[in-house]
N, C-alpha and C positions, 0 to 999 in steps of 0.2 A: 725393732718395733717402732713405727710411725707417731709418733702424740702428735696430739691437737691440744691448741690453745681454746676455752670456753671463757668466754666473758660476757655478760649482760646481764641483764632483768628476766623476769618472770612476768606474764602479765596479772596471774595471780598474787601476784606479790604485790601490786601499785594500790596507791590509797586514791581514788579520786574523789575530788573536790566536792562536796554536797552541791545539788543544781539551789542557783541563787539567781536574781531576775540578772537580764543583760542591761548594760549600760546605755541610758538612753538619755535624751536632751540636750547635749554638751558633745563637743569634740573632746576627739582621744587619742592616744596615741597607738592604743591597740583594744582588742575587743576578744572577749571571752564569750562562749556558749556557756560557761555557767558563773558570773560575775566578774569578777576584779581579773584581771590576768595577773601574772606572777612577777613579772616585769613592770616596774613603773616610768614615767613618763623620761625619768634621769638614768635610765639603765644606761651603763659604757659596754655592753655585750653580753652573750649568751654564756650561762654558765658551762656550757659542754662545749667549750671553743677555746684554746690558747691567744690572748691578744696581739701574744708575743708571740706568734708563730714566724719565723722565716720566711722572707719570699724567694722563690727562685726556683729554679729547676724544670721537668719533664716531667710528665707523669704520663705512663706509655701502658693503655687498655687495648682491649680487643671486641669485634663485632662481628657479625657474620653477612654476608650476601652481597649488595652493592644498596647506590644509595641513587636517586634520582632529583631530588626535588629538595631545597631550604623552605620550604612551605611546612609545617607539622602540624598544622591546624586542618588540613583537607582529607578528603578519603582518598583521590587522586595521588600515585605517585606512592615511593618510597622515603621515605625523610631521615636524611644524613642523623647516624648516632651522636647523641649528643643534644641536639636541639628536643625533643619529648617535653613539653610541658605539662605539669603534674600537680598543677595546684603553685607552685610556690618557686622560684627563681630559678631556669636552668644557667649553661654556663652563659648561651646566646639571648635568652628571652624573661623576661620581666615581669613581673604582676603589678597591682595598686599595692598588695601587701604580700608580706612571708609568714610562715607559718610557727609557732615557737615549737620545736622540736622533742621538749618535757612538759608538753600541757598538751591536756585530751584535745582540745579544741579551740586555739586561743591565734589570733593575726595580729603582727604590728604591722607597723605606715609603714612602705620601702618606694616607691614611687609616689605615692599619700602623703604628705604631711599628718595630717591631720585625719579623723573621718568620726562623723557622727550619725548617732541611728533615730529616729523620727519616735519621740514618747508614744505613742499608736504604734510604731512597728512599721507606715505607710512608704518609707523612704528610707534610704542611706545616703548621705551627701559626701563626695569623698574631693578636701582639698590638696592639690599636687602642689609637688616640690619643687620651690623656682628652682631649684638650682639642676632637677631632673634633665638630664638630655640626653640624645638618640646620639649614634656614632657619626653622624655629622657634622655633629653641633648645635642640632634645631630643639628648642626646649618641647617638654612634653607637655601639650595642654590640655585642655578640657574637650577642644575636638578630636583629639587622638583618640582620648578614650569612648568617645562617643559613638564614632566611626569604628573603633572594635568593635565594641559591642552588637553593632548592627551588622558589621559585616559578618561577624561569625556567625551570629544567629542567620544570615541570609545564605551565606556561602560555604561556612566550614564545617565540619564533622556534625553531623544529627546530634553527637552527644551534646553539642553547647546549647541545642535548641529543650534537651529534656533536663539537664542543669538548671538551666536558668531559665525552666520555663513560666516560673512563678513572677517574672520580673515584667511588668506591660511595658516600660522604655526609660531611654535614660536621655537624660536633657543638660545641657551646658547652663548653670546658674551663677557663671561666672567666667573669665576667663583661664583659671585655674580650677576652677571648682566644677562638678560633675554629680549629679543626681538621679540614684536610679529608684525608681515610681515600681512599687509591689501590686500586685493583684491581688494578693492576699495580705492578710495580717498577723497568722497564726501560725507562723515558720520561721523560730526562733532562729536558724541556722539562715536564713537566706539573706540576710545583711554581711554574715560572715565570707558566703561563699563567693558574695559576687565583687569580694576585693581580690581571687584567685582571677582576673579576666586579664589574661594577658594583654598588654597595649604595644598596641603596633601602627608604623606611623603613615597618617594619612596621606602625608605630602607622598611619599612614598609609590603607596599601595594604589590611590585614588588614579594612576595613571597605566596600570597595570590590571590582569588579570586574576583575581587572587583566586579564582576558582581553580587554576592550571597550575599544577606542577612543575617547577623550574631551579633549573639550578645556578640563577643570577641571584648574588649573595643580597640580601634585604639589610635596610636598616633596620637596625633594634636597639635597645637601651643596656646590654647586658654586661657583664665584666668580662667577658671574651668575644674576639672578635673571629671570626671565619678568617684563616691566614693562607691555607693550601688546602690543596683536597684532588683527589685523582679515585673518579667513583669506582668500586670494586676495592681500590686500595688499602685507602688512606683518607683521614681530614684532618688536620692539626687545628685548632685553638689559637690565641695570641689571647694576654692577658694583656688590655687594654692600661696601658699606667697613666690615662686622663681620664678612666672610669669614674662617671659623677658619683657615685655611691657608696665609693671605696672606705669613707669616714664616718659609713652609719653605723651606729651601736648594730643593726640586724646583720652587716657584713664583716664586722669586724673581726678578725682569726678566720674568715673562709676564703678562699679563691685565692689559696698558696702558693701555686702554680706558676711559673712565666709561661708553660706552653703546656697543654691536651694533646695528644697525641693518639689517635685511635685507629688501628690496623686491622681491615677487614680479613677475613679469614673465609674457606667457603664452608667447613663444617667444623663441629668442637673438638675431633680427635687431632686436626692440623693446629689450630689454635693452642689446643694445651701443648703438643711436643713443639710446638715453637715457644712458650713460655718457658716451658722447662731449657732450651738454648737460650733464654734470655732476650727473646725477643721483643718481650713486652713485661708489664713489673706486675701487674696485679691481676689474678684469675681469682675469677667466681663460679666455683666449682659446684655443680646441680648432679654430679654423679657419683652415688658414696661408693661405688666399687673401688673405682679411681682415687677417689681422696682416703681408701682403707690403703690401697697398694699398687698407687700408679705413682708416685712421687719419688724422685731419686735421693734413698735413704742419705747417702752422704751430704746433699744441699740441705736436710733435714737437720742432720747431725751438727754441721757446723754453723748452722743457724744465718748461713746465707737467705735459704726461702723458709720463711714463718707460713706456719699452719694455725689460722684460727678462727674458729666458730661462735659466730656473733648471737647473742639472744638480744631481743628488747623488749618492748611492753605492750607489741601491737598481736592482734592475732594471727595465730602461727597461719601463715601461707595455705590453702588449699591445692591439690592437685587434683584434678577432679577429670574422669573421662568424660566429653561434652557430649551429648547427643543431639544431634537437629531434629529437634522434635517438629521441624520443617515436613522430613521426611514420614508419610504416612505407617512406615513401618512401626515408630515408635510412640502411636499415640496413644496404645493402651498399656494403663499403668502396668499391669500382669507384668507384658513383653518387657516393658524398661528394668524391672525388680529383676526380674528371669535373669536379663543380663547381665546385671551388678552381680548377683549369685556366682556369674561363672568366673570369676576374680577373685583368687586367692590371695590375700592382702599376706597372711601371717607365713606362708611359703615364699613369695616373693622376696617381701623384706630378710629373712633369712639367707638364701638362699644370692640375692641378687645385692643387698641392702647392707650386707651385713648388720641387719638390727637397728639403722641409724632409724630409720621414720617410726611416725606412729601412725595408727588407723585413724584414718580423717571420720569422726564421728559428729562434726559440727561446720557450718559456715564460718563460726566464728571462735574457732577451737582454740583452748590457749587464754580466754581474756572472759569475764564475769557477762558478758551478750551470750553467751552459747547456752544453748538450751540443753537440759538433763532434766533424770528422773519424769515426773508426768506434771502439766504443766497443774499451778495453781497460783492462786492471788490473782493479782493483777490479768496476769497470763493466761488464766485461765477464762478470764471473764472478756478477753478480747475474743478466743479463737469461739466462746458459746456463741457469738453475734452471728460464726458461719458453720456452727456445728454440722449442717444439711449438706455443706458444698466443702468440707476436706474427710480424707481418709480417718475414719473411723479411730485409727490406732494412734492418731492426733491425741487424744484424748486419754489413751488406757494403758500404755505403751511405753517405755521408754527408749528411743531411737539408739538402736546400736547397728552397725555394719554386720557385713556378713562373715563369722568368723571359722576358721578350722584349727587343724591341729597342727598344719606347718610342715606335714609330712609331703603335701603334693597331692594327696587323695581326698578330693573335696567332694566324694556322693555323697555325703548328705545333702549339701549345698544344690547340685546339681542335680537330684531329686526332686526336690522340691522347686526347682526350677525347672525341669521337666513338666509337673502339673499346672504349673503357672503358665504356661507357654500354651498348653492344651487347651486351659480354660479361655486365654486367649483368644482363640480359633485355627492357632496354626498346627497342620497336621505333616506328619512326617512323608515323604513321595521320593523316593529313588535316595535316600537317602540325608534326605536335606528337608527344612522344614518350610511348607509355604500357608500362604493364608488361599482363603476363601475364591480367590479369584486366580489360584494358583504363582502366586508370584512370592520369589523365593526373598527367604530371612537372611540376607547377606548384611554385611557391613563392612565398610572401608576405614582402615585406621589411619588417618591423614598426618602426616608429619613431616618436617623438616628439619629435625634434630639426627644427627647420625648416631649409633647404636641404640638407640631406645627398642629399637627389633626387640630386645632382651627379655625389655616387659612384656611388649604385645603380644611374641610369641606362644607364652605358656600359657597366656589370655586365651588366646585364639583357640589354641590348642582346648581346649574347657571348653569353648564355646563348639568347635567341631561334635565332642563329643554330646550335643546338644540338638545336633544338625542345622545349626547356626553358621555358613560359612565367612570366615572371617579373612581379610588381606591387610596387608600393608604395603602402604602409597609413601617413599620417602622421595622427597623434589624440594628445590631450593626456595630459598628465603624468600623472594619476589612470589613466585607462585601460590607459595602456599599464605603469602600478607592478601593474595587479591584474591585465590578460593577461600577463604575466611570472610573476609570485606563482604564478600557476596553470596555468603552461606551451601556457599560452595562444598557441604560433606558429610559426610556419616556421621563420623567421629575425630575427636582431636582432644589431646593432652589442652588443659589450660583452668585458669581460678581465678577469680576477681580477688586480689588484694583486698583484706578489708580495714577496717580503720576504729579506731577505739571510742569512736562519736559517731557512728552511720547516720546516713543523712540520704539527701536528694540524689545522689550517687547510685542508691536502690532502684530508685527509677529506670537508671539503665543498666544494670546487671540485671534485672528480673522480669521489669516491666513492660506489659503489652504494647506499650506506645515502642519503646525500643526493639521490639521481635521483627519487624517488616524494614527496618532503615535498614543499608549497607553502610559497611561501616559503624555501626555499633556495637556493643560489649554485651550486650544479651545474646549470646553465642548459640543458646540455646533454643533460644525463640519461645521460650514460655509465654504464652496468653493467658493467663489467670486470674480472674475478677478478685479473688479472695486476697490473692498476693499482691494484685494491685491496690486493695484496698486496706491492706495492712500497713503498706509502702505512704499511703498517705497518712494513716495515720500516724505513723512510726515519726515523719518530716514534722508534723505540727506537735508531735509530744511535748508537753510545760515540762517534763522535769527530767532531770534522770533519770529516776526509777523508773516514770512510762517507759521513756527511750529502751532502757534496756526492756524490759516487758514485752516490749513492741518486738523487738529485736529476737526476741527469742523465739517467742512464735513466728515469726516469718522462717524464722531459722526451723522453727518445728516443720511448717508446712511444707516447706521446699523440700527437706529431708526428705519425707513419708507421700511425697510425690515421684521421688525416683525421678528428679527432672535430669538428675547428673547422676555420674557413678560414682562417689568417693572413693581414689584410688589411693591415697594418704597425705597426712600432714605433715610440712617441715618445720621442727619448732624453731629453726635455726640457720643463718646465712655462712657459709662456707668461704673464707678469703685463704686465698694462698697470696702472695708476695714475695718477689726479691726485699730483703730485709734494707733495706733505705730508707725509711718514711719514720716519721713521726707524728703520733696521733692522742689525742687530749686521751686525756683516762677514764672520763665521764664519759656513757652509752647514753644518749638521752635517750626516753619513752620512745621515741620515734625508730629507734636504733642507730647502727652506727652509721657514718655518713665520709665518703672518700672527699666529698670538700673540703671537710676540715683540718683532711692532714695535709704533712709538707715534708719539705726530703731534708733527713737531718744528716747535717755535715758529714758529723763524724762518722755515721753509722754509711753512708755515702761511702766516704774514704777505703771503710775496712771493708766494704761491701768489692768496689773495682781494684782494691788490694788482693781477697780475696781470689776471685776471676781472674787475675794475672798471673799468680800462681800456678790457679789450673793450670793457664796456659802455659805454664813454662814447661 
């Protein structure tokens, strides 16, 4: 019998910090959304990092499809694994600040020195670090980050334009120093976010195209440098050992590495039987079939490859079926409910899951923002402002999925889905059901993950008996990044990550300004006055307890809008490994993080000891 290793947090379990005002009139060294950060000015590193970690070694991931473009800021093009910027340092690209890993919401200086926020809230001024420089040598100044700023906003992903769109511009007030000017005052979070702006160098970019797609490696500021790469393959890493940054308290035990390694694959069942030969050290397994009894017992037994399932203190992952509510089929709420109906959550996970997931009954399921029972307090006095303009059951109800009894026989479910579809207007014609103007109830299940058929089938299969005809579209990575980009589909597997301080981020998972960009993360294309204007309230909330209040009714309205299907929640991140590595023992809030580990000798030794045995 296979075990797993469980280690983490609970997000019910974390104490977060009473909201207290943000620091203002003075430089700092870091900056909290709810007062003092936890870190002081003389910290020598993070407490969930070894200082003594080792350096040296390989560390050998996997990807899938090809890659076309070192750009990751554009919609244009594919972007080599690895470079994704997320708020906070990848291995290639940099921010003004990083993020602390064990606090809801807290940035120190990493390219910054210093940064101070305007007693009114009207400004951030953020001074750089003489000693910051790009991998040619050139320091990073105040026009570097100027020139980001504006470029993205002009040229890169729509996301940076709904991010940051609180910010009217940023001006050089110094030759290290940088200044960004708010439009607002009452967005406690937007000082925070705009030390996340990746800086990228002008000398560089200013001769170039940054609009296009390319696979001419850029300067950047980061602790690895772009060393090989053969697109479809391959791209290795180099850990830069003249990294200006190497000696910060925010870097200090990460980037263990001498060399990244990361080996494209074209679908997940080649990828994992080449992990299991060793071809690569670390899988992140998203299939519980597989990680119940795809694992070869004896690499199990003798603790070659560790099996272990990480928790931490963010809210558990959504998986959610997306509907383009682009497409007129599914503008009425009936039809959308109708179809979540025909998804048997409690037979799948059985039957498919072995029991690992749970029913996704929240956005933010897992962590005190999720909304339960019926709302009241706070929460209740936010959603009375649009009583008229959401579903009734907002109010009376408490939001649960749609559930059975796990046997596969889900009429009741499908009954009632049945009426809902009629009331609709769609009536049944040769066997299939169409609407008003005769045009038929299909839907395309769009994917690029290999076996996932598994789910959709028995989906489908509900929905036939429904006279819903349903397909499945499986095509490669490339295709299926640019029919996304371009809201190119019926339906697709996906869930915005969310975060234990939601913020301006809401704007583009939900909001109407994000429904019409390509390239944005409102996948779903919701336009919703109410959810828009929840989202603004939620960004300017004074304290906690709003924020979360806020949080919970958006999370109510979304629910009981059937904008998505919740197909279930993962409370938990699945690592397999070759048993080499060594990693701190502390999970922080954030969870765990493959930067921090490093490949420990010994465990190295017995590990290619091991392996030669086999092979004898």
């Amino acid at each position: 019998m296979l075990k797993a290793v469980c280690l983490g947090l609970t997000a019910a379990s974390l104490m977060i910090a009473p909201a207290s005002a943000l620091v203002r009139g003075k430089p700092v060294h870091g900056l909290s959304l709810y007062g003092e950060p936890k870190y002081g000015p003389d910290f020598k590193h993070f407490d969930y990092v070894n200082p003594n970690a080792p350096k040296g070694g390989t560390i050998r991931q996997d990807s899938f499809g090809t890659f076309d473009s070192f750009n990751p800021f554009i919609v244009k093009g594919t972007p080599a694994a690895g470079l994704t910027y997320l708020g906070d340092a990848s291995y290639f690209v940099e921010g003004l600040t990083m993020s602390g890993a064990d606090e809801p919401f807290t940035y120190y200086c990493l390219l910054c020195q210093t940064m101070e926020v305007a007693e009114d809230l009207s400004w951030i001024e953020y001074a750089i670090r003489p000693e910051a420089r790009f991998h040619d040598g050139s320091p990073v100044t105040a026009d570097d980050v100027v020139f980001s700023f504006n470029t993205l906003m002009e040229k890169g992903s729509p996301t940076y334009k709904l991010y940051w769109g609180d910010v009217d511009r940023v001006e050089k007030t110094g030759p290290l120093k940088a200044r960004f000017y708010f439009k607002v005052t009452d967005n406690k979070e937007l000082p925070l976010i705009t030390g996340q702006l990746p800086v990228i160098s002008k000398a560089y970019w200013e001769k170039r195209d940054f609009a296009e797609a390319s696979l001419d490696i850029p300067v950047s500021t980061g602790p690895y440098k772009i060393d090989k790469f053969e697109p479809g393959r391959f791209i290795t890493y180099r850990r830069d050992p003249n990294y200006w940054g190497r000696n910060l308290p925010v870097t200090i035990g990460t980037n263990n590495f001498d060399e990244l390694r990361i080996e494209f694959f074209r679908d997940d069942e080649v990828a994992f039987e080449a992990f299991k030969g060793g071809a690569f050290d670390l899988f992140v397994e998203n299939t519980a079939s597989r990680w119940a009894t795809g694992y070869d017992e004896n690499q199990i037994k003798d603790e070659r490859v560790i099996k272990s399932m990480f928790r931490d203190g963010m809210p558990d992952s959504p998986q959610l079926f997306v509907l383009n509510l682009r497409r007129d089929k599914f503008a009425d709420r009936r039809t959308r409910q109708a179809i979540g109906l025909a998804f048997d959550f409690e037979w799948s996970n059985k039957t498919l899951a072995y029991g690992q997931y749970e029913a996704a009954r929240s956005y933010f399921q897992g962590a005190e923002l999720a909304s339960s029972g019926v709302p009241t307090g706070e929460e209740l006095a936010i959603l009375e402002r649009y009583r008229d303009k959401v579903p009734p059951e907002v109010f009376t109800t408490p939001y649960a999925p749609p559930k059975t009894d796990g046997s596969g026989n889900a009429r009741e479910n499908l009954l009632k889905a049945r009426q809902l579809l009629t009331d609709a207007g769609w009536t049944n014609k040769g066997g299939g059901l169409v609407n008003a103007k005769g045009e038929p109830l299909e839907i395309e299940f769009l994917t690029a993950q290999q076996g996932i058929e598994k789910w959709f089938t028995p989906y489908i299969q509900n929905l036939a008996r429904l006279g819903i005809k349903g397909s499945i579209r499986l095509i490669d990575r490339t295709q299926y990044i640019n029919r996304v980009t371009n809201y190119d589909f019926d339906l697709v597997l996906g869930g915005p990550a969310q975060s234990i301080s939601p913020g301006n981020e809401q704007r583009e998972f939900w909001g109407s300004a994000a429904a019409g960009s390509p390239g944005g993360r409102n996948w779903s294309g919701i336009k919703d006055p109410v959810v828009d204007a929840i989202i603004e309230e939620l960004v300017t909330a004074q304290t906690r307890e709003s924020l979360i209040a806020h949080t919970r009714a958006l999370d109510r309205v979304l629910l009981w809008n059937y904008y998505t299907i919740p197909q279930l929640a993962v409370p938990f991140v699945r690592y397999a490994y070759w048993n080499k590595f060594g990693m701190p023992e502390k999970i922080p809030m954030r969870g765990v993080s493959v930067d921090n580990w490093w490949i420990d000798p010994d465990k190295a030794a017995a590990l290619e000891s091991g392996r030669s045995m086999t092979a004898k």
